[in-house]
N, C-alpha and C positions, 0 to 999 in steps of 0.2 A: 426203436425199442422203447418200451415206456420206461421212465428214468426212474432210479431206487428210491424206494421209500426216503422220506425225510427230504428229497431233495426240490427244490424251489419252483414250485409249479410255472407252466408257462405261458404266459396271457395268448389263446385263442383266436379271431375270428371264426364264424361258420365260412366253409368253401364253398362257395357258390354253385360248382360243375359237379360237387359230392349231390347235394341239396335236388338239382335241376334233374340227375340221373335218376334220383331214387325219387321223385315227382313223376317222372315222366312211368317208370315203372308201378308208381299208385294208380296213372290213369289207364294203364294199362287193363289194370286190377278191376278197377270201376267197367273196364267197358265189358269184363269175364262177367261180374255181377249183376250188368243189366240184363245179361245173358240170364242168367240163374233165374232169376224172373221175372222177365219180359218173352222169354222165349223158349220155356219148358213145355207148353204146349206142342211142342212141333220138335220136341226132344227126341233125344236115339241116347241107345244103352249107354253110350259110349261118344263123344263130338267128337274123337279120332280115330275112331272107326272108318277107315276108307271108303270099306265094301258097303256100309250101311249113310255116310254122312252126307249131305250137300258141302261142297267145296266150299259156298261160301260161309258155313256153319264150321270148317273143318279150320278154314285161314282164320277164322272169328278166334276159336279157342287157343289156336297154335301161339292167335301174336300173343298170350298171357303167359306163352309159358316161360316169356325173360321173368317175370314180375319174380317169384320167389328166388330162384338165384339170386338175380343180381341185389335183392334187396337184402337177404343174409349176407352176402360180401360187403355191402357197404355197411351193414351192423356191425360186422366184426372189424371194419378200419375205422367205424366212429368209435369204438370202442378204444380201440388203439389212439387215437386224438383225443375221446378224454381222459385216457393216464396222462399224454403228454401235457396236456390242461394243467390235470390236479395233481403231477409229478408224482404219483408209487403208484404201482400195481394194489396195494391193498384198496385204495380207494376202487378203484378201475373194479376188481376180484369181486367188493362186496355192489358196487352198483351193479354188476351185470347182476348178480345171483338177487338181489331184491324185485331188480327189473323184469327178470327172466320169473319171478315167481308170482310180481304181476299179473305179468301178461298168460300165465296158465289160470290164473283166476276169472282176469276177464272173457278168456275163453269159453269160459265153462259157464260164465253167465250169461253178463252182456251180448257178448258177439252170438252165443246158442240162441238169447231169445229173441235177437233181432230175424235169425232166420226162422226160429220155428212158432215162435211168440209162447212157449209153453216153458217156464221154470226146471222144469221135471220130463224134461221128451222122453218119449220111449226109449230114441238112440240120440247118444251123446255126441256130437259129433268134435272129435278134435284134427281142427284143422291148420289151417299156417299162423295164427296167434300163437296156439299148444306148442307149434314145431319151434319158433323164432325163440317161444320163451324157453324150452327148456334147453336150447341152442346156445343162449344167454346165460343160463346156470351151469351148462357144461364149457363153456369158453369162460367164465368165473373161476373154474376149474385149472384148466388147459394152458390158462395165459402164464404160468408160474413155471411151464418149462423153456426152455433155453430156445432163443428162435428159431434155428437149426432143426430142433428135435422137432418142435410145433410144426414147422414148414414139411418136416415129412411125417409126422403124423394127419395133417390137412392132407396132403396128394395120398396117404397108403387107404384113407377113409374113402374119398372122393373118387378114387380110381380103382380103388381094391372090394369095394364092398359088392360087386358084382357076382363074388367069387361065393360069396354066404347068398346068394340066388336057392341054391337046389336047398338049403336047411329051411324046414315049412314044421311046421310043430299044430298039432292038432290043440283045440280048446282044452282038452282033458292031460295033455303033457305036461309035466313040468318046468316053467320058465316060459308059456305059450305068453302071458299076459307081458310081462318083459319085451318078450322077442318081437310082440304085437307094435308095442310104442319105439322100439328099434329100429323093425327092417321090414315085419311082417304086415301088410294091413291086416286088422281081425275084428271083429267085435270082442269087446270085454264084459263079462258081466258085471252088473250094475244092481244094487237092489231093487229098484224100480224099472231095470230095463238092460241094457248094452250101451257100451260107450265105443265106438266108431274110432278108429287109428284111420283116420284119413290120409296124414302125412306122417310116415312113420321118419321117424328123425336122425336117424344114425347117419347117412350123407349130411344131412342138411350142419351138421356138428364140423364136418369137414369144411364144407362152405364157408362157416362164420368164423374156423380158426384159420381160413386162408386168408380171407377180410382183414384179421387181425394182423396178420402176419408183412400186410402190404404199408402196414402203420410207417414204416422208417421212410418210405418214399416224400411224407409228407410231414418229416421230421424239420424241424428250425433251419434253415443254412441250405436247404436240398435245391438245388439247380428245377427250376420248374419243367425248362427242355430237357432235363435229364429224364426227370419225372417222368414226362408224356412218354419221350423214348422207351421206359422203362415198361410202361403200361402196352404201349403198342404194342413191343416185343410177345411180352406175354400174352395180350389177345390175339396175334395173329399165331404165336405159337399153340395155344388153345384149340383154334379153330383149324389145324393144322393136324394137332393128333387129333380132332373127332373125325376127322376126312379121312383118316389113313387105317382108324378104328373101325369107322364104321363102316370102308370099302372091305375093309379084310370078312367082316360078316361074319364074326365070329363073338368071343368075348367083346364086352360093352353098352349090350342090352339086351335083355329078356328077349324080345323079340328083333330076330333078323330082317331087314328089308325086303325086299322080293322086285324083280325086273317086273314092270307094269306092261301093259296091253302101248303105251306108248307113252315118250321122255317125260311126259305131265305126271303122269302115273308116280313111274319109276320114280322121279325126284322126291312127289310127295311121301312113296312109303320111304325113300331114305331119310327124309324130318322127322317121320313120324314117329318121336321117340319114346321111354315107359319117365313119364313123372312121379308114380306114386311106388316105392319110393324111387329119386330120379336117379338114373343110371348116369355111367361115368360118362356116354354119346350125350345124354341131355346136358347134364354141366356144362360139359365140352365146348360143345355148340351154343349154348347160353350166355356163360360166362365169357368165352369170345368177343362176341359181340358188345356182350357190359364193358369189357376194358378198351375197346376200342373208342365207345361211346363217352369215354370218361375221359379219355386223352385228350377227343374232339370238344369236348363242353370247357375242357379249361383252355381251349383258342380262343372260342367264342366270348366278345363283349359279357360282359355279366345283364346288360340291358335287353338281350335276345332270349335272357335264360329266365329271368325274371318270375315271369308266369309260372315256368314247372316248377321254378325253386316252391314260390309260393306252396303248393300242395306239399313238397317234399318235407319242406322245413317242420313239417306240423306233423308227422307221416301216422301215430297214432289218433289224431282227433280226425284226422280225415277218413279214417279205418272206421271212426267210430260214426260220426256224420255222415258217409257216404251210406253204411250199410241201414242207417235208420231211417234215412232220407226214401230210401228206395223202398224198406219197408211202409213207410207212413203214405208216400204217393201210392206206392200197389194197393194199399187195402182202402185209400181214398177214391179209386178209382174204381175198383171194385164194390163198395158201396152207393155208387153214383150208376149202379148197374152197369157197366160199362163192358163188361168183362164179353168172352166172344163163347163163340160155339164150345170151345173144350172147359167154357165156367171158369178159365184165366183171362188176365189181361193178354193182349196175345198180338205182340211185335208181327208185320206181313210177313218179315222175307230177313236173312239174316245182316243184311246192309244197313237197315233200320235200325238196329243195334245199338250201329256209331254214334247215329244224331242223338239218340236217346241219352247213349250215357255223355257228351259234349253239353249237352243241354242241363243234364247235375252239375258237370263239372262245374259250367258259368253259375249254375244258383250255387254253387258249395263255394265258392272261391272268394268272396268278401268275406267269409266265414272265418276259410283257414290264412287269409290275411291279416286277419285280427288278432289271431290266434297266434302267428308268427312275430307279431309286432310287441303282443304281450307277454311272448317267452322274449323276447330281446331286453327290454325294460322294467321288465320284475326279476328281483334276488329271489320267489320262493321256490325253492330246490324242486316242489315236487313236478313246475312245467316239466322240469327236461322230459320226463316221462311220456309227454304227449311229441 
């Protein structure tokens, strides 16, 4: 629990296996983005689309879809570490809401025009910046009730919001624009255009106040084997209701699985879960695996973890580097005519993917190594941000 105002802040280190988890879930990210484009020419409506996808285009997308869970869970326990840092929730309350208003700004710029290069798009797109930051100003919020109360408010969001599925509100209703940036994906009008609810936020609120809520595990004095115990339990109980959820085939995602032509099938459509917005089966099965991963990283040497910490520690300037990176080489390459029959750059086959986005990762990583070493060694407040 972050300790009451006034009271004596508590000297820090970064955790190494927090740092590695949410790195490894950046390159995650990076390898969904090379995707974006290096391999929209050979696009489908849909990349989990079964009926319409190549497998290896469907496993490409699938493995992205830890990256925003588990990266809102560990927002909302870094959150929780630094109250226990700067000892009151007041600090804690106005950093996320600054943070959180941020990162809706850079949204709407930076990140827009790195994908569309236009100040003014037609459609706005708000995506998982929008979702994290206004995630961040609603756990500013949030963090001021009683653990208890927060810990079931987190699981009635996360497990309950399925249940607001059938409420769909037309553009011309009342509260449509609201319900848009909440639950509903929609376009919004814009004066110059529509602004896009990609990831509409209402779960993702739940995610970050569970993050939050996992804060005491890594309170001062906490037995570290307790710790891990405590995480496994919960990842393996995690992945435990999405099995028993998602066999019942009922409530826990907009779309039910379906028995396939054979066990390949079947398995895939039972993964094949709704992310936009993510259902309680996606969580489930997400976050699962994040706490399990997290228990494992804090076994592991700090010198094994190294590398992903590197990306993680820096997790905005890699957001920011990675996505411009990828822009400045595509239109470098493009300019060098390089581009193929559909007038994109245009990856063979979806295995090619990997190497491409591995190959950013090695030129991005002296980057956000620097970047890491200059948040550790500068007082000015504003790194945390990155």
């Amino acid at each position: 629990m972050v300790a009451p105002s006034g009271a004596t802040p508590v000297p820090r280190t970064r955790i190494g296996a927090i740092d590695a988890l949410r790195g490894l879930v950046m390159l995650l990210m990076l390898v969904d983005h090379v995707r974006e484009f290096f391999y929209l020419h050979a696009q489908v409506s849909d990349p989990v689309n079964l009926a319409a996808t190549p497998l290896g285009l469907f496993l490409t997308r699938a493995a992205s879809h830890f990256c925003a869970p588990v990266f809102l869970l560990l927002t909302g326990l870094s959150a929780s570490l630094y109250g226990q840092k700067h000892g009151n929730r007041v600090a804690t309350s106005a950093f996320l809401i600054k943070r959180g208003l941020f990162l809706i700004v850079l949204e709407v710029t930076l990140v827009n025009l790195a994908w569309t290069l236009n100040p003014l798009p037609p459609i706005l797109y708000l995506q998982v910046i929008w979702a994290i930051g206004l995630s961040m100003v609603a756990l500013g919020l949030l963090l001021w009730l009683p653990r208890p109360v927060l810990i079931g408010v987190a699981l009635a969001i996360m497990l309950g919001h399925n249940a607001l599925d059938g409420l769909v509100l037309a553009p011309d209703q009342p509260g449509y624009a609201l319900w848009a940036v909440l639950h509903q994906r929609g376009m919004i009008p814009l004066p110059w255009g529509a602004a896009r609810t990609s990831y509409p936020v209402l779960p993702w609120i739940g995610v970050i106040a569970a993050g939050y809520a996992l804060g005491p595990l890594y309170a001062s004095g906490i037995d570290p084997a307790r710790r891990r115990r405590r995480l496994v339990t919960l990842g393996l109980a995690s992945l435990t209701a999405f099995l028993i959820l998602r066999g019942l085939n009922g409530y826990g995602d907009p779309h039910p699985w379906q028995a396939g032509k054979d066990g390949i099938a079947s398995a895939l459509s039972f993964i094949n879960l709704t992310k936009y917005p993510p259902s309680a089966d996606f969580l489930l099965a997400t976050l699962g695996p994040g706490l399990l991963l997290l228990a494992l990283f804090e076994r592991l040497p700090d010198r094994r973890l190294r590398w992903l910490a590197v990306f993680g520690g820096a997790p905005l300037f890699f957001y920011l580097a990675h996505l411009w990176a990828l822009r400045l080489v595509y239109d470098g390459l493009t300019a060098l005519d390089l581009a193929g029959p559909s007038g994109r750059i245009e990856a063979g086959a979806p295995w090619q993917i990997w190497p491409i986005a591995a190959a950013f990762a090695f030129a991005l990583c002296p980057a956000c190594l620097w970047m890491v070493r200059l948040k550790r060694r500068s007082a000015w407040p504003g790194l945390s941000y990155l």
